[in-house]
Structure formats: C-alpha cells, structure tokens
C-alpha positions as CSV (number, residue, x, y, z in Angstrom):
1,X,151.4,129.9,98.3
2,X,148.3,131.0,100.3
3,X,146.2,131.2,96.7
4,X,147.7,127.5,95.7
5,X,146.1,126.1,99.0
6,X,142.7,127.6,98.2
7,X,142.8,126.8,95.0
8,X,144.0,122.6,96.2
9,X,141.6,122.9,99.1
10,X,138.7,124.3,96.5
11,X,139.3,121.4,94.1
12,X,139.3,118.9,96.8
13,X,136.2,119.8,97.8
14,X,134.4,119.8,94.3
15,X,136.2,116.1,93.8
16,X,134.1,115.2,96.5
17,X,131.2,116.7,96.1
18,X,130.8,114.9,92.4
19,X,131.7,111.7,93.9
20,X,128.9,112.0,97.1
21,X,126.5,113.2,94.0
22,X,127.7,110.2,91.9
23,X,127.0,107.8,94.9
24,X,123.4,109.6,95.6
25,X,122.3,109.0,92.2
26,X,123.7,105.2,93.0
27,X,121.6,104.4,95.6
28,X,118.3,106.4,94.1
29,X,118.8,103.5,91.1
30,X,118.5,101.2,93.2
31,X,114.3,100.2,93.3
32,X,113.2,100.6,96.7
33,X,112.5,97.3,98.8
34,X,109.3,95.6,97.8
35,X,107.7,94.7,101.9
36,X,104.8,96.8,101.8
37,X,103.0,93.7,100.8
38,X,104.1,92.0,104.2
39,X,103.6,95.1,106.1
40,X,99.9,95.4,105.0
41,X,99.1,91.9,104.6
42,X,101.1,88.7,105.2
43,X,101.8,85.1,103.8
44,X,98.5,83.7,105.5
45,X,95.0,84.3,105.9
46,X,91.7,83.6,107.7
47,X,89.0,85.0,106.0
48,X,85.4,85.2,106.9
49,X,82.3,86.1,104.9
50,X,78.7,86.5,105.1
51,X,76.2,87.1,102.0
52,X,73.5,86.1,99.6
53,X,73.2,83.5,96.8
54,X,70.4,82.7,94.1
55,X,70.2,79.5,92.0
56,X,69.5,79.7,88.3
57,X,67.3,76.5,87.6
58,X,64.9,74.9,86.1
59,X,62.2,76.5,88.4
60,X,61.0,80.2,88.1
61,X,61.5,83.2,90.5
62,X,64.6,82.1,92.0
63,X,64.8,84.1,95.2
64,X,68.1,85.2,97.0
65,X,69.2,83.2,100.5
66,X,71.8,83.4,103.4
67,X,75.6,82.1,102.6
68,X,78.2,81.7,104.5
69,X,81.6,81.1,104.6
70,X,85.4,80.6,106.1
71,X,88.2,79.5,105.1
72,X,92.3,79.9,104.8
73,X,94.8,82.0,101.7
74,X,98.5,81.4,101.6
75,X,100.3,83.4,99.7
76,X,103.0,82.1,97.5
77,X,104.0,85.6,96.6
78,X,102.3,88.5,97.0
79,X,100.2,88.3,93.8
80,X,99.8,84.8,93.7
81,X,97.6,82.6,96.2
82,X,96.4,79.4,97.0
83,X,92.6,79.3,98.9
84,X,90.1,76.3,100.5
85,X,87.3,77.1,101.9
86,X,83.9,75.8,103.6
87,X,80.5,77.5,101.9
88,X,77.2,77.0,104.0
89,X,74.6,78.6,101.6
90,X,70.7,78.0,100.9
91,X,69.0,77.6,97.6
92,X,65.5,78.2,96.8
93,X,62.7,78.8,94.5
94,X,59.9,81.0,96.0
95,X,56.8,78.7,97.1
96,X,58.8,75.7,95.2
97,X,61.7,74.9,96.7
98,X,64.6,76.0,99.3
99,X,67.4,73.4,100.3
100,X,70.3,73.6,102.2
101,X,73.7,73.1,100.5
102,X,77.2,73.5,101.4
103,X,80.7,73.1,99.1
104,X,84.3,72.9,99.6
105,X,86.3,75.3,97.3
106,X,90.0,75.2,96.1
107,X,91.0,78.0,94.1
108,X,94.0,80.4,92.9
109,X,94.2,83.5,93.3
110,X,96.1,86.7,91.7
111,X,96.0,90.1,93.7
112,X,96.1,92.6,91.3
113,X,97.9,95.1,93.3
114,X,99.4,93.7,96.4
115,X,101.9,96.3,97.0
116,X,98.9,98.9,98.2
117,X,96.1,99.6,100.6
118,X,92.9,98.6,97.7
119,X,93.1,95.8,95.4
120,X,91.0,94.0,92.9
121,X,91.6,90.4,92.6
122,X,90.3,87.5,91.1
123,X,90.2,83.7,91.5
124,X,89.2,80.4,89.7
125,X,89.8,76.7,91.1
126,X,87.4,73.3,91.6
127,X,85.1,72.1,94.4
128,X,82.2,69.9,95.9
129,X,78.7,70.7,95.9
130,X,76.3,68.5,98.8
131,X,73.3,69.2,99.9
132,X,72.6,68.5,103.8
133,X,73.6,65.1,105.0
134,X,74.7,64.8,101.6
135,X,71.5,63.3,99.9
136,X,73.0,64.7,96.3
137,X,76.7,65.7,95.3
138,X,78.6,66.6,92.6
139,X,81.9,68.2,91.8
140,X,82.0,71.5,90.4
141,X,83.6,74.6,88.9
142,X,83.6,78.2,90.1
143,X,85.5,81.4,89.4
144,X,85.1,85.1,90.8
145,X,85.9,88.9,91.2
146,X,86.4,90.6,94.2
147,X,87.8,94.1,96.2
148,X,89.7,94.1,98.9
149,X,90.7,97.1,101.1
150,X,93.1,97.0,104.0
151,X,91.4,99.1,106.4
152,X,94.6,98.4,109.0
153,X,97.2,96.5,109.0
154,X,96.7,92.8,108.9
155,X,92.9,93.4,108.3
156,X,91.5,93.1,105.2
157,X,88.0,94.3,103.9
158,X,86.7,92.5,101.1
159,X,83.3,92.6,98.3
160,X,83.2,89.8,96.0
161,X,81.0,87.5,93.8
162,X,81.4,83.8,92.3
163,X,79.7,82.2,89.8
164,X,79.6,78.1,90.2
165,X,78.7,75.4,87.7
166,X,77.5,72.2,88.9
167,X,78.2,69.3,86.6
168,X,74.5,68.2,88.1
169,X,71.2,69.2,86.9
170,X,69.1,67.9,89.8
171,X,70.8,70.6,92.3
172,X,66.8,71.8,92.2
173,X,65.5,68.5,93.0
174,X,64.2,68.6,89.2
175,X,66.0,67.0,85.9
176,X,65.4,69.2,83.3
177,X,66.3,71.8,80.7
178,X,69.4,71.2,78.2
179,X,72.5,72.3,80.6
180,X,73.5,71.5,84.3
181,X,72.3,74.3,87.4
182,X,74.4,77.2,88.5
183,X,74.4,79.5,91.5
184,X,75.9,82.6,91.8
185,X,76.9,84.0,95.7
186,X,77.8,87.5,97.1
187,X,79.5,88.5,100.1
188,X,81.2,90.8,102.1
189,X,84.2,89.8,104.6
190,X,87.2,90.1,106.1
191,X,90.7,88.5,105.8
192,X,92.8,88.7,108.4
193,X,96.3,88.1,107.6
194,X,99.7,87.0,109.7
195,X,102.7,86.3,108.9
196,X,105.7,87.3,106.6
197,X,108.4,88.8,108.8
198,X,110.8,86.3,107.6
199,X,110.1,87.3,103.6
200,X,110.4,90.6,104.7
201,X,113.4,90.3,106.6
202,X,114.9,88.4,103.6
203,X,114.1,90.6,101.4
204,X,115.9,93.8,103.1
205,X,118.3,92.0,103.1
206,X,119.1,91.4,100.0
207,X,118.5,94.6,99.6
208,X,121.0,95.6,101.9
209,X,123.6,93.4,99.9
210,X,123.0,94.9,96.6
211,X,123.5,98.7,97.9
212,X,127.0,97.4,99.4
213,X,127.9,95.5,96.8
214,X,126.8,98.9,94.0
215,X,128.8,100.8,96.4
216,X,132.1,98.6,96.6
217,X,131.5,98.1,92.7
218,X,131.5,102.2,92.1
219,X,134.2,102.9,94.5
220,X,136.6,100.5,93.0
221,X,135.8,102.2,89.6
222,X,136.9,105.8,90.5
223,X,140.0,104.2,92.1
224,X,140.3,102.9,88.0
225,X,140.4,106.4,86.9
C-alpha cells in the first residue's frame, strides 16, 4: 500500500515536472519584447550639429568653412524616420570667393540597428538652397551616411556627411562648366530624443496577451490528452 503511494506520489510529480518544462520552453518561444528602441531612444528628436563644408565649383582650391545646424526626427518606427532641418553653412573659394548660404532639408531616414546602443544610418530627401537675404535660390537634392552612438539614455552621439546637388550652377557667383555645383558637409552632433512610453507600453502589452493567450492555448491541449 505504502509502495503504491510512492510509486502515485512519484508519478505525480514527474507529470508535473514535464508539464512546467513544457510550459518553460512555451514562454522561451516566445521572442522577447522589442522596447529597447524606446528605452534608448524615443519617437522624437532634437538634434544639433556643428561642422565643415566645401563647395565643388567652378573655381579652384575650394577651402573648407563653418556649418551649422538644428533641426527635429520623428520616428515612425524604430527604423524608419522622417527629418527637417535648418543648415547655416559658408562657401568659399580661397582668395576668390566665400558666401553665406543656408537650406532647409526634408529627408527619410532608416536606422540600421535601432534596437542597440551604435548604429549606422542613412538618409536621402529634398531641400532649398539661399544664399543670405536670399539674393539666389534653388531647390535641391541631398543624401548621406552617418553613426550614431547612444552614449545614455535619450542622448545620442552622432558623425555624419551629406552630399547636396543644386539644380543651380551660379551657387559660386560664376555660370560655367557643363553640370550644376555641389557641396558636401560634415558634422558631429547630438540627438536628443523623448518620447515613446506609450509604444512601449503598448507593445508589452501585447506582449503580455500573447504569453496568456499561449498559455490558455497549451493548457487546454493537455486537458485534450
């Protein structure tokens, strides 16, 4: 009698063991939330930036000149984004020719690797090219490469060069050559980033949902058998 008790209580407690080892491998299938985006970064962003550009012309010795710039991001998801932004940037020729310019950029962006810390990215989009007081404009088009590191959360360190084609060849004050000017710019800056919390809370969520509903799903299938 004593051995028949063991022996119940003994398979009972294998029973269960399968089944809590069952349910473990359950919830390790289960991918794990994806919020680190929103806990690094966030849905918006201010960025800042301060660098160097250089016009390619119809003068010689182009020389390099201050550039500036600010502007917002907003993240449609986390490796997709939309960005404007204000550029204050000089160009010049040395002993020819230096001119103030500034442009208004719309691009899109894609975050290569939103999920972590360091991320390439790269962007593409339109703009407007005017000199100071506007004495010459043109539209334009620009796309770039950059690196972003997020040295704490929210704050974003960033590298990153554009190339820009005017659909003007008198950005130099001088009409020649066979193809419109170009300027390239370089900068380092920062992106700081805010909000999210409501993605994120969303998101776990869901998350939440599908473990109980795996859970109700795999316990009414061992009440089958």
């Amino acid at each position: 009698m004593i051995a028949q008790q063991i022996r119940f209580i003994l398979l009972v407690c294998t029973l269960s063991l399968i089944g809590f080892q069952s349910y473990a491998q359950d919830l390790v299938n289960i991918p794990e939330p994806k919020t680190k985006f929103y806990d690094l970064r966030g849905t918006n962003a201010f960025d800042v930036a301060l660098g160097t550009s250089v016009i390619n012309g119809d003068f010689p010795d182009p020389m390099f000149e201050i550039y500036s710039h600010f502007g917002y991001k907003r993240h449609l998801t986390p490796h997709l984004a939309l960005d404007i932004g204000y550029h204050k940037f000089n160009l010049a020729f040395i002993d020819t020719y230096n001119e103030g310019f500034m442009s208004f950029d719309f691009n899109v962006e894609l975050l290569m690797i939103p999920h972590e810390r360091f991320s390439p990215y790269m962007f593409a989009g339109v703009g407007y090219n005017a000199s100071n007081h506007f004495k010459q404009s043109a539209s334009k088009v620009q796309g770039g490469i950059g690196l972003e590191y997020v040295a704490s959360n929210k704050l974003g360190l960033k590298l990153y060069t554009d190339y820009n084609y005017v659909s003007s060849d008198t950005l130099d004050g001088l009409e020649a050559g066979a193809s419109d000017d170009t300027y390239f710019r370089i900068a380092f800056g920062l992106n700081f980033y805010f909000g999210g919390a409501e993605k994120k809370a969303k998101i776990l969520k869901d998350h939440s949902t599908e473990i109980e509903s795996n859970s109700i799903t795999d316990d009414r299938n061992r009440l089958k058998l």
